[in-house]
Steps between C-alpha positions, in 0.01 A plus 500: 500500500516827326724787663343816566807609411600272184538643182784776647716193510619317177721257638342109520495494866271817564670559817904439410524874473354556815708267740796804463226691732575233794839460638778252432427177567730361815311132463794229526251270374429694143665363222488807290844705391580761739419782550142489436177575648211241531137579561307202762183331354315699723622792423470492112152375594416836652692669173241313263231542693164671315282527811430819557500483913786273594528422905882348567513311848815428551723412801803669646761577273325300195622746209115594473542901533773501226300329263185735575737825477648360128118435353462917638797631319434296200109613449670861565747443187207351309269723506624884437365746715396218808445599804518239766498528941707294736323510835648351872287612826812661615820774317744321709366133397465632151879667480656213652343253282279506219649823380832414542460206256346750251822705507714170487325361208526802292815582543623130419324584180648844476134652443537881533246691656433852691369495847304721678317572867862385666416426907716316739815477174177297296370635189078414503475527163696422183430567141647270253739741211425309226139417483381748796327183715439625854557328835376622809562374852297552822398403779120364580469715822278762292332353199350824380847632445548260222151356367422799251753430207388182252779225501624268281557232777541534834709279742410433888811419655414271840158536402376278797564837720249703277094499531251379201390829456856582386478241212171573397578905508846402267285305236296803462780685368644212288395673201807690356387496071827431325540197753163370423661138378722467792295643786679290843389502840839288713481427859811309658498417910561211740156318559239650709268276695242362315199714575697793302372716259755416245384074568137659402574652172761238360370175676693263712678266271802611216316566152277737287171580570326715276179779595298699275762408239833658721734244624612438773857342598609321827837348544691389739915437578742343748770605602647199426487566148786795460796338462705866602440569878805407737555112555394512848189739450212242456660236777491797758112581387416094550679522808329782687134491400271277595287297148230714490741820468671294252213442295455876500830641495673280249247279328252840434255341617152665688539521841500688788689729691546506839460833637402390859580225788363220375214230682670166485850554334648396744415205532395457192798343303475434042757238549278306800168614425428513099495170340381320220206290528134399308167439692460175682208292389239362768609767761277769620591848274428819736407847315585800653305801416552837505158757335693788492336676124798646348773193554300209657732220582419092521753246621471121484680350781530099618663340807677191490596265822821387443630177629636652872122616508552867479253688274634738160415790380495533121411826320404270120342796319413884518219705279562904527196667323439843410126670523355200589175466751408158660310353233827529251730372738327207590457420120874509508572279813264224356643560165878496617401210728442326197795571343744440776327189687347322220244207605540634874191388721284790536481405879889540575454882373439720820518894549535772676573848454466884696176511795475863281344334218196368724411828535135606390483820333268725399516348165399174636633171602876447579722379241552180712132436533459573127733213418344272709230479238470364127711439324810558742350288773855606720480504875780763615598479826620803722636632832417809688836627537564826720851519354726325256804479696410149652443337140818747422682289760408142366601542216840664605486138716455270257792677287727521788434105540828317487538281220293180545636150552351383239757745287256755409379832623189571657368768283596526159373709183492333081715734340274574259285688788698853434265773672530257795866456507565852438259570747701299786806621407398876519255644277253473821681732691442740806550869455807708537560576836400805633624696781220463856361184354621204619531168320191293678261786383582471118342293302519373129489724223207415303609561161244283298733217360670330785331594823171283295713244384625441858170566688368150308782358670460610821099396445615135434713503809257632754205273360730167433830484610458659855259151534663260286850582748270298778267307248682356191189355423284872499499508168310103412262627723429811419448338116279219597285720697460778188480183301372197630385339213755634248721301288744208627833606536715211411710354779905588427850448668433803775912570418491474132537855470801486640706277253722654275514823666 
């Protein structure tokens, strides 16, 4: 991959006369001559990068900030005359940090420069003596204050605290002419939830997309890839945060963060209550549906008797769209049905989903009695629920459930079900508590992501495991009688889902 900054640098390695910008490398494990300085893959990925947005999720203390701060400095030594803005929601976040590693950086490099606008013992901006390259630090608290000048990159220092509008008001004034070949847009920050702005401009998954001919960078880094923080610093991280905080906090991974008391955690327990497992074939699948437009939400659930006669509950699968109305989602659920239960009798395929979606509205038939027709031919069941604290409560049951004897839990989520899991272990969450409202009045936060993605759930337990607690054989009934004359389910060991577990 071509450097946007190769050509400055005539050694082979295009980077060996940039690892002096990093500091000494304290690995035991490098085999390299001391003293020297290393640069991690990731890092010199960053360095050799050519998008021109780059979004660096990375987890605590991953090395990710230093890397972004050395591509700034560099583009400002490229290119005379740059002009480039470092940008943290807060002065005192952006001193104690992300400017501080500025000032570290160049005076490892003894790069002279003059400052200016001094507040607080911090200059806020620096000009470069040699080639006059201008750096400017602020804070994001009042946009206009900064957005007039043209840039030569910017960077967005814990960019997951800032709003769209500030990205989209920054690539405006990425336009600085004698930078025209190495205009950069950078954004470093621990992973916001998934629903965030910066998941909706650079995707979900590490790699480069590319629109209207600008590309667009995602990456994302451990912590368990810097090989400098203290011996004990990643063992204390592992120690004191549950797996979905790990996933987010040192694999920089999307997720969310908990900023109220959460639903079911506890009881909800990763270690007890995530496993993994596939569908099981010849058993009644149960799809849980939630209409909401903007994030509509489908779950595919099953539940197994074990051999002490006490009925599962398996989360398989989850679907989270985006803009979708009833039509498109149930094109999904048959398609993903497809995909995820091949060869599944169509009679072992129930459903049920919100009583708001048999609704009639002025703009005609519900979405449930829509999809009762051609071609989705789906019968969605429902309950007329005055409140969701009772199907709040079962579920809370059936995760509170002391471990079967039959070895397993009673309610257990596939792994690969993430808005679920993250929704369980916080991300559906009640509100902050305020002062004259007491805890029984609150209720979830709706925020569009995990309140849907746990609704289906709560659907699923009100219409079929409420019943199948009494009846363990609800659910063969309920089939046959949607289905009498649907395909023969071959007869199996009743327990063969249980072997090899």
């Amino acid at each position: 991959m071509k450097s946007s900054l190769q050509g400055s640098i005539s050694s082979p390695d295009p980077l060996a006369d940039v690892e002096s910008f990093f500091p000494q490398c304290t690995d035991e494990s490098c085999k390299r001559p001391r003293p020297h300085h290393c640069i991690l893959p990731f890092q010199r990925e960053i360095l050799l990068g050519n998008s021109k947005y780059t979004a660096i999720l990375g987890g605590y203390g991953s090395g990710k900030s230093l890397a972004a701060v050395v591509q700034c400095i560099l583009l400002s030594l490229r290119v005379r005359g740059n002009r480039g803005i470092v940008l943290r929601h807060s002065y005192p976040k952006l001193h104690d940090s992300t400017e501080r590693i500025f000032l570290e950086v160049l005076a490892r490099k003894k790069i002279k420069f003059r400052s200016y606008e001094h507040r607080d013992g911090w200059p806020h901006r620096i000009v470069f003596e040699h080639n006059e390259s201008e750096i400017v630090f602020r804070d994001t608290k009042d946009p206009g204050k900064f957005l007039g000048p043209e840039y030569g990159w910017f960077y967005i220092d814990e960019a997951s605290e800032q709003n769209r509008k500030l990205f989209i008001d920054l690539t405006g004034r990425l336009r600085l002419p004698q930078a025209a070949r190495y205009l950069r847009g950078i954004l470093t920050t621990n992973p916001p939830h998934q629903n965030h702005w910066i998941a909706e401009v650079f995707g979900t998954t590490p790699g480069t997309i590319e629109k209207g001919g600008t590309r667009y960078t995602l990456m994302r880094v451990s912590t368990r890839v810097n090989p400098y923080l203290p011996p004990s610093y990643l063992a204390d991280l592992l120690a004191n945060n549950p797996e979905s905080e790990v996933r987010r906090i040192i694999d920089g991974d999307y997720g969310f963060v908990a900023d109220g008391k959460p639903v079911y955690a506890p009881p909800f327990d990763f270690a007890q209550h995530v496993g993994e497992f596939g569908p099981l074939k010849n058993m009644a699948v149960v799809r849980g549906f939630d209409f909401g437009f903007h994030a509509p939400a489908i779950g595919w659930h099953q539940f197994p008797v074990c051999t002490e006669k006490t009925v599962h509950w398996r989360v398989v699968h989850e679907y989270l769209g985006r803009d979708l109305d009833a039509e498109p989602l149930a094109a999904v659920a048959l398609d993903e049905t497809r995909i995820v239960f091949p060869d599944h009798p169509t009679g072992l395929v129930l459903d049920c989903g919100d009583a708001a979606g048999a609704q009639k509205s002025d703009k005609g038939p519900s979405s449930i009695a829509r999809l009762r027709q051609p071609p989705y031919n789906l019968v969605i069941r429902y309950k007329h629920l005055p409140n969701i604290d009772p199907g709040i409560a079962l579920i809370r049951k059936a995760l509170r459930a002391p471990l079967c004897k039959c070895g397993l839990p009673v309610f257990q989520v596939n792994r690969t079900c993430r808005f679920t899991t993250d929704g369980l272990a916080g991300g559906y969450h009640y509100p902050n508590h305020r002062p004259g409202l007491s805890d029984l009045s609150m209720k979830p936060v709706k925020d569009g992501i995990y309140d849907n993605m746990l609704d289906q759930v709560r659907y699923v337990g009100e219409n079929f495991y409420r019943g199948l607690m009494v009846d363990p054989e609800m659910i063969e009934t309920l089939s046959y009688i949607q289905n009498p004359m649907g395909e023969s389910v071959p007869q199996t060991n009743p327990w063969a889902w249980m072997q090899g577990r």
